[in-house]
C-alpha positions, 0 to 999 in steps of 0.5 A: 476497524477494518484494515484500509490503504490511503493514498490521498487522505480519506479516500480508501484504496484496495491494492492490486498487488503486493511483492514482499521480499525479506533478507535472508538475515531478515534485517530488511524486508521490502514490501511492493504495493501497486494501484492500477486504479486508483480511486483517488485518482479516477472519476470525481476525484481525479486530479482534485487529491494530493497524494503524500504518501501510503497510508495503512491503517488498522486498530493499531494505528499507522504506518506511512511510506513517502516513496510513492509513484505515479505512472501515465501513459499519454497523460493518463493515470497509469497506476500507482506504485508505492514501496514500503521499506521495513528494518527489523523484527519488529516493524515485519510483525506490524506489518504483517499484523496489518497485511493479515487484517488487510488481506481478510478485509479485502478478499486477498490471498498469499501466493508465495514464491 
């Protein structure tokens, strides 16, 4: 099973762009997903999806993050921005183990800071 990104159930998404940032106790880390276009928000599924939260699924299973945000401009889908927010070890290592499978299903690379 591919890894996939959700915003709307059923329909697959590719990020733009991720910003992940980690403390330097490595406590917390934030993890900054934005969508310029959305599928589930352009052509025939426009307006037609609710939109509940950030899916990512792979072979382990899900993670979901509530904290999504919808931006227009003119009354025009502007782009998605969904933040995923990690506590300990042990959700970092999910994560990355998803953004590892994302990142080789979807063609991204990691650029760090």
């Amino acid at each position: 099973m591919a890894a996939k990104i959700q915003l709307s159930r059923g329909i697959d998404e590719e990020a733009t762009d991720v910003k992940i940032t980690r403390s330097k106790d490595g406590d917390t880390s934030v993890a900054v997903f934005i969508f310029e276009a959305p599928n589930c928000m352009t052509g025939e599924n426009a307006g037609s999806n609710e939109i509940l939260g950030m899916y990512m699924i792979d072979e382990e299973g899900e993670m979901v993050t509530r904290n999504v945000n919808a931006k227009f401009i003119n009354g025009k889908s502007a782009g998605i921005e969904a933040i995923h927010k990690l506590s300990g070890e042990r959700e970092w290592e999910r994560f990355l183990r998803f953004m590892n499978r994302y990142a080789e299903s979807n063609g991204m690379s990691l650029n760090k800071a």
